[in-house]
LOTINU-482446 format. One line per 10 residues: number of its first residue (from 1); their letters; for each residue x, y, z of C-alpha. Coordinates in steps of 0.5 Angstrom, whole numbers, plus 500, padded with zeros to 3 digits. Layout:
// residues N
NUM = A = X Y Z; ...
***
This chain:
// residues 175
1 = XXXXXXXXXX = 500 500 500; 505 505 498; 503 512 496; 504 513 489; 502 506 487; 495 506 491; 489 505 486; 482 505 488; 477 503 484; 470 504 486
11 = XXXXXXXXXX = 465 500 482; 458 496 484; 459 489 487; 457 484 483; 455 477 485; 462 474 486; 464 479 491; 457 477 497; 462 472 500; 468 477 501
21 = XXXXXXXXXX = 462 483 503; 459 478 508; 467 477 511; 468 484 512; 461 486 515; 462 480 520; 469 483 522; 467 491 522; 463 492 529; 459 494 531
31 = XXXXXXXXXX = 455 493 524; 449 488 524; 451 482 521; 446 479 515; 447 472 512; 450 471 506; 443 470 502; 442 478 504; 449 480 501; 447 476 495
41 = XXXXXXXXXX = 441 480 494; 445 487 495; 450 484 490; 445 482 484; 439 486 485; 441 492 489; 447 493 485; 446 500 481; 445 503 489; 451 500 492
51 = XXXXXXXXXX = 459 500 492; 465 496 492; 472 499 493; 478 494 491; 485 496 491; 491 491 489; 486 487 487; 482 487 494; 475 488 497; 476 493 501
61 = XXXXXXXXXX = 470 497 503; 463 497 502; 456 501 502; 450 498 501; 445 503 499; 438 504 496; 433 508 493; 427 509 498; 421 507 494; 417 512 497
71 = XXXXXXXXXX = 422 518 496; 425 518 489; 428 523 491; 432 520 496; 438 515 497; 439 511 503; 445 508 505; 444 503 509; 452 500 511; 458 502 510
81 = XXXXXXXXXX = 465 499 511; 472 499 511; 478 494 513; 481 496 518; 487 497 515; 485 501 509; 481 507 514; 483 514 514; 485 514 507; 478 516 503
91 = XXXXXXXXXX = 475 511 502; 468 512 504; 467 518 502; 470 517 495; 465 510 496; 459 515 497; 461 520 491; 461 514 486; 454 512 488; 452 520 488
101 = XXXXXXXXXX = 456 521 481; 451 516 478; 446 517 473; 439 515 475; 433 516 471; 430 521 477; 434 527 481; 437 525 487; 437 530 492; 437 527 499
111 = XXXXXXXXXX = 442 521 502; 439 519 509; 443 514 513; 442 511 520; 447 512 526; 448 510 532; 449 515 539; 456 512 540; 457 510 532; 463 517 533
121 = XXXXXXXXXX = 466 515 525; 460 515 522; 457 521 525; 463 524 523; 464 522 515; 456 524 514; 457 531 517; 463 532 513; 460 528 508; 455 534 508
131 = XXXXXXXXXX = 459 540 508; 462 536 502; 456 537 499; 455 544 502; 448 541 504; 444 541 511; 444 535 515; 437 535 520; 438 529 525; 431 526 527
141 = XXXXXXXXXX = 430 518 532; 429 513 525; 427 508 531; 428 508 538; 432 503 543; 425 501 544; 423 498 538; 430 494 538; 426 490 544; 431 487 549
151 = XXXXXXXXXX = 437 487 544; 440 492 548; 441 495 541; 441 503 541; 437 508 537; 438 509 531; 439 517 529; 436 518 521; 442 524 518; 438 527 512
161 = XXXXXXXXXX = 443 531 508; 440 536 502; 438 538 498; 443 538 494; 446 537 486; 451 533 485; 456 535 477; 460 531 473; 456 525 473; 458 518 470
171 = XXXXX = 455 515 464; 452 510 467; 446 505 466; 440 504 469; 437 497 469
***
């Protein structure tokens, strides 16, 4: 991982990346793990939403999004994930610009994502996110701890960010 020979390449997952996603979810806590089947699905029918970034031939991030069905308008991010040892260097931010720089066949104007209290990274990468896009961020409870029953899992603060338009982007097809 030398300076100039670093080259990340973020591109959607594709149904071979599912068992790796799946390994890097499973050592990235605090993040739910999903079983394999949901990584395949992210992989297949949720892979114009979502992005994989590879360096030396490597996984070494994810983020599983999608567009709300209710709110075209609207891209929520629902995982995100880097190697330990490929953090602090981009590439979650470079991750979320590749899947906002994507043509759709309807204006993207928010990015909403879930972040719990003590989640500090991911508080910290959506509000910088934000000032990127020089947008507003409103955080709001998605779902209390109460929901979550007795998991002892926490509440989950919804970030909106937007409105916002994003230049420069990509040629790229919809399915």
């Amino acid at each position: 991982m030398s300076g100039n020979s670093l080259q990340i390449i973020f591109r959607q997952p594709c149904l071979e990346d599912a068992k790796a996603i799946h390994s890097l979810i499973d050592s990235s806590p605090p993040l739910d793990v999903n079983s394999l089947y949901c990584y395949l699905l992210l992989c297949t029918h949720f892979a114009e939403t979502s992005v994989v970034a590879q360096a030396n031939n490597e996984l070494c991030g994810f983020i599983s999004a999608y567009v709300r069905p209710d709110d075209k308008e609207t891209i929520f991010v629902w995982q995100v994930a880097v190697k330990k040892e490929w953090r602090k260097k981009g590439i979650a931010p470079g991750m979320l610009w590749s899947i906002l720089r994507r043509a759709y066949p309807f204006n993207l104007r928010y990015l909403e994502t879930t972040v719990n209290p003590s989640n500090k990274s991911s508080r910290n990468l959506f509000s910088s996110f934000a000032e990127s896009l020089n947008s507003c961020l409103v955080e709001s409870v998605l779902f209390s701890a109460n929901e979550f029953g007795d998991s002892g899992h926490e509440k989950e603060i919804l970030f909106r960010i937007g409105p916002f338009n994003i230049p420069g982007k990509e040629n790229y097809s919809w399915k």
